[in-house]
N, C-alpha and C positions, 0 to 999 in steps of 0.2 A: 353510361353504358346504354347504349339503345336498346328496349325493351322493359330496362329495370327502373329506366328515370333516376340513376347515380350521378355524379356530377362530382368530380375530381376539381377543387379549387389552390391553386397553388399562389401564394402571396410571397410580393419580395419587398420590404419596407427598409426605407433607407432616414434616417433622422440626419437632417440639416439645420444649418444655422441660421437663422434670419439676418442679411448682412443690407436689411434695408428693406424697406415700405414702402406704405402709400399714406400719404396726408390728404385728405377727401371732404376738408371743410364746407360745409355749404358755397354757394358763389357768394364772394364780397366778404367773406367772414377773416381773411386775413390771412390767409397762405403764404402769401409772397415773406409779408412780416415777420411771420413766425420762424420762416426760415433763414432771413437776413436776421434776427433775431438766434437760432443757430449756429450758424458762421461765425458771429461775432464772440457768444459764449466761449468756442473752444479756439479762437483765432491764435494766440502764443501757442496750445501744443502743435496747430497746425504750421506756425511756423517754424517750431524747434526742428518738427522734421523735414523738414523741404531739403534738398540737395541737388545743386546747380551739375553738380558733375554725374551722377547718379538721372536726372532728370526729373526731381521729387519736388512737384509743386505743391509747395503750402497750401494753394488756391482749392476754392470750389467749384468746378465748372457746371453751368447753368446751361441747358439746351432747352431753347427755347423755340416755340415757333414766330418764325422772320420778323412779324410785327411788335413782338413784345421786347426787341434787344433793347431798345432806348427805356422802356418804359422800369426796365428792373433794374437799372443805374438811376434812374429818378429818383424810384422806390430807396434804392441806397441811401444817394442823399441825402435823403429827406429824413430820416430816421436813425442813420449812423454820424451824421456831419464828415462825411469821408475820413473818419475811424476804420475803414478798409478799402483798400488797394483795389480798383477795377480794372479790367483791360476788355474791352468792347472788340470781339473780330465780328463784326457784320462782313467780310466778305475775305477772302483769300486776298486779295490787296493791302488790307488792315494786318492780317497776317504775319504779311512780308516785313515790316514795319519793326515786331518787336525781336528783340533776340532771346535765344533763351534763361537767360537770368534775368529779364523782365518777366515773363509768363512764370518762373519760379518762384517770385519773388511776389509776386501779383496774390491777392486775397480771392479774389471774384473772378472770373472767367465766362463772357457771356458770348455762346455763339449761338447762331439759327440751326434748327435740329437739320436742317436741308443743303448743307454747307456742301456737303461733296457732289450735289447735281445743281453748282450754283454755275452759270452759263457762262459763256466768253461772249467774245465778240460775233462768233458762225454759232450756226445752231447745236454744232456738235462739240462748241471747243467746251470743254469742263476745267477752270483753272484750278481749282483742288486739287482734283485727283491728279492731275499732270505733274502738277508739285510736287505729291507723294511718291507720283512713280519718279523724278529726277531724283527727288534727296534718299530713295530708297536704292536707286540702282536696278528698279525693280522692270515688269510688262506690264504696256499701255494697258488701264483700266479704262472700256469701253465705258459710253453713258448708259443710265438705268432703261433697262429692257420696258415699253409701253405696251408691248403686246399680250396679248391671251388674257387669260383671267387673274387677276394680281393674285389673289388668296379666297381660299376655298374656308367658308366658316362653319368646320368643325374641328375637332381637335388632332382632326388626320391632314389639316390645311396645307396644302403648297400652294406656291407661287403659282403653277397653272396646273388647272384642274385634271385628277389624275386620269380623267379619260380624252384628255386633249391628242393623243395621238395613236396613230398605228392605224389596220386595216377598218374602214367605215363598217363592215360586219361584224366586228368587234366595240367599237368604239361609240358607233353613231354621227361621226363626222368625220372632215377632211383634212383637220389642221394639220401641222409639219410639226415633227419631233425637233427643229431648228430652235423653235419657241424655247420649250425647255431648256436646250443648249444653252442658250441666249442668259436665259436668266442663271443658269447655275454660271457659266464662266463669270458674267457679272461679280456673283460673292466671291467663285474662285479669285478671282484677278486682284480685287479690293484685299483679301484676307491675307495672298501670299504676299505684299508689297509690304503690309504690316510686318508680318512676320522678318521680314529683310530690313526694314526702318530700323528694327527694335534690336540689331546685329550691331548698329553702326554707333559712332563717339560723334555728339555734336559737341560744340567750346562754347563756354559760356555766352561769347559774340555772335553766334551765329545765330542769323535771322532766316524767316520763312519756313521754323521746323513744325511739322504737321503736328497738330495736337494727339494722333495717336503716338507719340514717342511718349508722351510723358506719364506718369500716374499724376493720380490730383488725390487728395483729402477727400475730397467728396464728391460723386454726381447727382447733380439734379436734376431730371425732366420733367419741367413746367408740360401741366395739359397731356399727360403721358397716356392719358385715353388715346390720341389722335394717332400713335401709331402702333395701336394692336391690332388684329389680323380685323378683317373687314370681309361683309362682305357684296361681292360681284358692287351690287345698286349705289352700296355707299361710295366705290372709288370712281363712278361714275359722275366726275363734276365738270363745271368747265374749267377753263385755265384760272379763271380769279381766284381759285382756292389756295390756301396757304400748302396744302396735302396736297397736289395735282400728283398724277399718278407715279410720274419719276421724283419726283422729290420726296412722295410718300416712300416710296421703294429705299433711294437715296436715305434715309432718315431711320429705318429700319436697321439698314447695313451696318450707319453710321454707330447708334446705338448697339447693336449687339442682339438685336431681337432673340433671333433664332441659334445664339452659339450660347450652347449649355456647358461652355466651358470657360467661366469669368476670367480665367487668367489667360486667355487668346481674345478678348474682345478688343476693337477698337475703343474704347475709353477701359481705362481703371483706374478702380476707386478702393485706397488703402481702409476706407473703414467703413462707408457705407454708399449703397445706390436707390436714389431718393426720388419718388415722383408726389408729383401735385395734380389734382384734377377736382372738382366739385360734380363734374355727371361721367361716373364711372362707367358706366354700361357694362355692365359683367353678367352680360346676358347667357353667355356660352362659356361653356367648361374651355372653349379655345381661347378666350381671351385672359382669363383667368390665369390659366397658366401659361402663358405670356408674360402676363403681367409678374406671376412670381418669378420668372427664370428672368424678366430684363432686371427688377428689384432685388441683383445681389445673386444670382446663378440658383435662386430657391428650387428644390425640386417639388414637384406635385403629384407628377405622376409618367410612369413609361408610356410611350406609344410606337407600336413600330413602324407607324406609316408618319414619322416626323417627316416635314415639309422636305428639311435639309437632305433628306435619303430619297425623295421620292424626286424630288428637280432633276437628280441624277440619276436618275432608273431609266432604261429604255420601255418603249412602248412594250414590250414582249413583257416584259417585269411587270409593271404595272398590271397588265392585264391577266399573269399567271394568278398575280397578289390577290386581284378582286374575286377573282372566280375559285381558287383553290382554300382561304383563308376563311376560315368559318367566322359563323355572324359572333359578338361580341357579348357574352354573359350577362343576366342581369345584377346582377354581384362585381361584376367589373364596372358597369355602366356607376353603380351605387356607388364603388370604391372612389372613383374620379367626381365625382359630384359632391361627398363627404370631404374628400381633401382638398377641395377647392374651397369648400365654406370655411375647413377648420382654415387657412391661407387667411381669408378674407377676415375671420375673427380675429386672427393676430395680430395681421401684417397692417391691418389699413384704419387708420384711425377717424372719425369723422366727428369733428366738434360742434355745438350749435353757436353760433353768434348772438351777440345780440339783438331783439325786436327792432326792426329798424321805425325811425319814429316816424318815416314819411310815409302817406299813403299811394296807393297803386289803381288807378283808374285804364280798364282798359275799354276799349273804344269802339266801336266796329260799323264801318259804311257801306252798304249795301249799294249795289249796282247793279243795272243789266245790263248784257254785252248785245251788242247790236245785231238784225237782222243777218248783218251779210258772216261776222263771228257766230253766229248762232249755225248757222249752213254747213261754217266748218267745221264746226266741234261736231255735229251729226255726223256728217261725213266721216269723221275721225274714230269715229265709235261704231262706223257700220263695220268694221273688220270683226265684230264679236256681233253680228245680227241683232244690235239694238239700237234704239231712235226716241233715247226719251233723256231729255237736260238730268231729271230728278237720279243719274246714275250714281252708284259709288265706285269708289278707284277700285275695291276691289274686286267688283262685279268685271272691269278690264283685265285687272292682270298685269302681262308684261306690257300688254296693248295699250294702257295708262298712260304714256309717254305725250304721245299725237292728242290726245285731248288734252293732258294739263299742257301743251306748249301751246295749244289755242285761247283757255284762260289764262295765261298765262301775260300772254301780250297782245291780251283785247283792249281795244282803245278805250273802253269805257275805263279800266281799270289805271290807265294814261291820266284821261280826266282827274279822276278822284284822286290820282297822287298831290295833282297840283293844286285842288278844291280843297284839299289836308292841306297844304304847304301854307297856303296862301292865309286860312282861318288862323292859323298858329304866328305867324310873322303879323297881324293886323295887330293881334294884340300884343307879341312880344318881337318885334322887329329885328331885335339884335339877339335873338335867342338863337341855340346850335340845335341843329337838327340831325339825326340820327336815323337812315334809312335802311332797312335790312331785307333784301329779296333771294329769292331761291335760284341758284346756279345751275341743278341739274336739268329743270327743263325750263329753262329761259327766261323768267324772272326778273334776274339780275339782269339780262344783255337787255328786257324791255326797258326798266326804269333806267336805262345806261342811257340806252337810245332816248328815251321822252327826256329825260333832263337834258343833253346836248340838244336838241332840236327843239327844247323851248328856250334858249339862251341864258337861260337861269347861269348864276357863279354856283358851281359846288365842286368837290375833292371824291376821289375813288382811287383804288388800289388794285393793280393788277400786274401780270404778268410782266409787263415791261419797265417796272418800276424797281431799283436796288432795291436791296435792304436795308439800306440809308434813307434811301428815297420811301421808302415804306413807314416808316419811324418818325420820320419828319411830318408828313403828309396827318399823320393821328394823332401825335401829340398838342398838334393844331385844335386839335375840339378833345384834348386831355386837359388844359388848364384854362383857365377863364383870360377873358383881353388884358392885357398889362400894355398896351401902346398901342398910337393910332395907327401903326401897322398891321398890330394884329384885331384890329377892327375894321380892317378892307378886305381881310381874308373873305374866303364863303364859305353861308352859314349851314350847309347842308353838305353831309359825308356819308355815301353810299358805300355800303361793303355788303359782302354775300354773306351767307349765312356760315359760311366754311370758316369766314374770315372773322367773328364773330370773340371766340374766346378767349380771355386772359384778359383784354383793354379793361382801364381803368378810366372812362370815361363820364364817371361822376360829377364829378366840381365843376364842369363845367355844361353839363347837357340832361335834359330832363325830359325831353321829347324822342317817340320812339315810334316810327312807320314800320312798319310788316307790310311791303310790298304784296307781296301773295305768302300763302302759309308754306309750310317748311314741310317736303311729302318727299321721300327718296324707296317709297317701296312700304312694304306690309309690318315693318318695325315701328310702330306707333311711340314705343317707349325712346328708340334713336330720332326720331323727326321732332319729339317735345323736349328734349334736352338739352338739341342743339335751336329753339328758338327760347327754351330758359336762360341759355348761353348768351342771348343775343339781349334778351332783357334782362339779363343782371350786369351788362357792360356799365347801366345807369343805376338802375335797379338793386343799390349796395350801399355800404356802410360810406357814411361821408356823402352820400347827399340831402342834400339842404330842400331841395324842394320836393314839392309832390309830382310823383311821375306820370306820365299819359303816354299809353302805348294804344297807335292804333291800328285797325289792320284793313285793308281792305278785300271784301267778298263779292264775286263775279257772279252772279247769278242767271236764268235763261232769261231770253228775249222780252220774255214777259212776266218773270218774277218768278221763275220756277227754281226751287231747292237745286243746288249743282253741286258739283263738285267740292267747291272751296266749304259748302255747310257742312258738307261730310268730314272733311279733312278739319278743319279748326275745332267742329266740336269733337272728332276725335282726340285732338293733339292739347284740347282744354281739360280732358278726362282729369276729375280730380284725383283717382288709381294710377293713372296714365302718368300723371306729373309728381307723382310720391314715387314712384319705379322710376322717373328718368333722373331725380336727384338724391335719390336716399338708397343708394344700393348698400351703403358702409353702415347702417343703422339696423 
């Protein structure tokens, strides 16, 4: 009551069931294991219940991101001796292939989390979903909407940001209310097709049936950090990422992110919904509770600006909503921050591994970018009225962009890849090398560019590659030479940093290049995570030798502090790297 400072607090608590976690092992500690290790423990109850007629597969299905499909049938292998059933769909073609009393019958179920924005032949054909809408009866499901802002990181997040439309006196801009549109028919189209699949009788023979028809035993999300709400800078990558921004969308959908109703999601799971990740980021109550609603429908807590109500709000809604809706308690603010820790205390388990016995030498070569690079970076930084190398990114801002794309792909920095390469192959000729650069601002397309134009032999992964072709390409420098074939391969594999987690890239590689450092914006604790991610691909349990990661730093014309000193000794913060891998502790 205004005047008297009373405060009327009204609480509505609901107790649910935990129908699944997180496994948050450190990197390398043995996630994959533990969980094939799982599978195999309760494999008879899960086959007693499977039912071909019914649609009840035994199986576990494993969604993974697109590089790791071959590598968790290895893992299989290796450790089950095919004591369980796999069935690999790397792509809607693979698919087509099984009927469903194979996929029933089947123990393991491994598909890419990005399956339903996986491409045809034209830019627009999507062969998934096309399949879903024939065997459904259902309407064409458009591809995933690229436009506007994907997700707003806070825990009122939509798809596009809620002042994306309506009059510029209102709003601040000019974008079109189509955006929204755009993105809500998107879920619509995908969710009612489902709804129609799950009407119809497939026979046991019948091939090509979408994996939303069936339940599974179990779901698993390898790496299930990668598709919780983000935000703006992080889905700001280039095409090399495994998460590019429609497959991120796609992958979202496919999973169930945003449907707080587990028994309408495109996958279920009769007994539990499982994720893996070692750099959790559970920086924001938005992700958090994400992460409990995709693990098992968990509730955390009400909001009533959920993403899913606000896509479909007109501009007039939205802007009644902000301006009439009072600001939010701090007792409510404390409510949603307390159930998120108690979530995290239950739900998310984080084991320590063993001491690994190899040591960790990191490396670092200095360089200065030349006269006529030095011109441009000034130049790039006069948009904020300054004119000195010794800058920090966050003295830029959003302006940040145009200077790191000039360190970025200074030729000095060209140099030093290959004055690395070359020091490393004199003494170990036939060793694999392992290059990691930064995709948001150009990084990755430099070291792309300097390896093809110096004729060097090496491997990279990108956009134009299957998901077969992705698989093949890494597990190239996943196991050591066994034939003079695989000793004419090349000995150098460039991936961006996007494309970084999950490979088990141990036994055979102990060298580790950091192109330029890993900077996507003022989140110091997300930019050291994901370059933890990238050194523990080697950096892990089962290798044998001593690692050397090195990195190289661009410095001004004539040795002046820049940029990259800022960024690395930030992203080396010994606080900094305890927050980007120890959120479950």
């Amino acid at each position: 009551l205004n005047g008297i400072g009373w405060c009327l607090i009204g609480k509505a608590c609901k107790m649910t069931p935990l129908k699944g976690g997180v496994l948050g092992d450190a990197i390398g500690s043995g996630k994959t294991v533990v969980t094939i290790a799982l599978i195999l423990s309760g494999i008879e109850e899960a086959r007693a219940k499977r039912s071909v007629k019914d649609g009840k597969s035994g199986a576990t299905l494993i969604v993974v991101p697109p590089g790791l499909v071959r590598q968790w049938d290895d893992e299989r292998k290796k450790f089950t001796k095919n004591k369980l059933k796999s069935i690999i769909l790397d792509s809607t073609q693979s698919l087509q292939r099984y009927t469903v009393k194979e996929i029933c019958e089947a123990d393991m179920v491994i598909v890419p989390a990005g399956i339903i924005e996986e491409k045809g032949k034209k830019t627009k054909d999507r062969p998934y979903t096309e399949l879903l809408t024939k065997k459904a009866d259902g309407i064409k499901i458009p591809p995933a909407p690229s436009n506007g802002h994907a997700e707003a990181p806070t825990i009122e997040g939509s798809w596009v940001r809620n002042m994306q439309s309506g009059p510029s006196i209102y709003v601040g801009n000019t974008s079109e209310q189509k955006h929204r549109d755009e993105q809500a028919y998107y879920g619509h189209a995908y969710a009612e097709n489902i709804k129609k699949l799950r009407t119809k009788s497939f026979g046991p023979d019948e091939r090509a049936v979408p994996l939303e028809y069936f339940s599974w035993d179990r779901v698993i999300v390898d790496e299930c950090h990668e598709c919780l709400v983000s935000t703006k800078r992080q889905d700001q990558v280039s095409k090399d990422t495994d998460f590019k921004v429609q497959a991120r969308r796609g992958a979202r959908e496919f999973l169930g992110v945003g449907c707080t109703d587990a028994s309408s999601r495109p996958l279920l799971a009769r007994t539990a919904f499982w994720g893996l990740t070692g750099t959790p980021l559970l920086e924001t109550e938005a992700r958090v509770t994400e992460l409990a609603n995709l693990m098992g429908g968990t509730y955390l807590t009400g909001s009533a600006h959920h993403w899913r109500k606000e896509e479909r709000e007109s501009g007039r809604d939205i802007f009644l909503n902000q301006q009439e809706e009072g600001s939010k308690s701090r007792e409510y603010r404390c409510a949603i921050q307390e159930s998120c820790h108690t979530y995290v205390r239950e739900a998310c388990q984080r084991n320590r591994g063993e001491q690994l016995a190899v040591k960790l030498e990191r490396k670092q070569t200095f360089v200065n970018m030349s006269e006529s690079d030095g011109a441009k970076f000034l130049k790039a930084i006069k948009v904020v009225n300054l004119e000195s190398y010794s800058i920090r990114p966050d003295h830029l801002g959003e302006k940040a962009g145009d200077a790191l794309t000039v360190t970025a792909s200074s030729a000095a920095r060209r140099d030093a890849l290959f004055e690395i390469i070359d020091s490393i192959q004199k003494d170990e000729p036939h060793t694999k090398i392992i290059i990691f650069a930064n995709a948001v601002y150009g990084g990755h397309e430099s070291a792309l560019s300097a390896l093809k134009s110096s004729g060097r032999k090496f491997c990279h992964v990108d956009d134009s590659h299957s998901v077969l072709e992705q698989n093949e390409i890494i597990s190239w420098f996943r196991h050591t030479d066994a034939t003079e074939e695989d000793r004419a391969r090349p000995r150098i594999l460039l991936l961006s940093f996007n494309q970084a987690a999950g490979h088990n890239l141990q036994e055979a590689c102990h060298h580790v290049i950091m192109y330029d450092p890993m900077y996507s914006g003022s989140d110091a604790v997300a930019d050291a995570s994901v370059e933890e991610q990238a050194l523990g691909r080697v950096m892990r349990q089962g290798q044998r030798e001593d690692v050397t990661c090195y990195r190289i730093l661009v410095k001004g014309p004539n040795g002046e502090k820049c940029l990259d000193d800022c960024i690395v000794e930030r992203n080396l913060d010994e606080d900094v790297l305890r927050a980007a891998t120890s959120n479950f502790d």
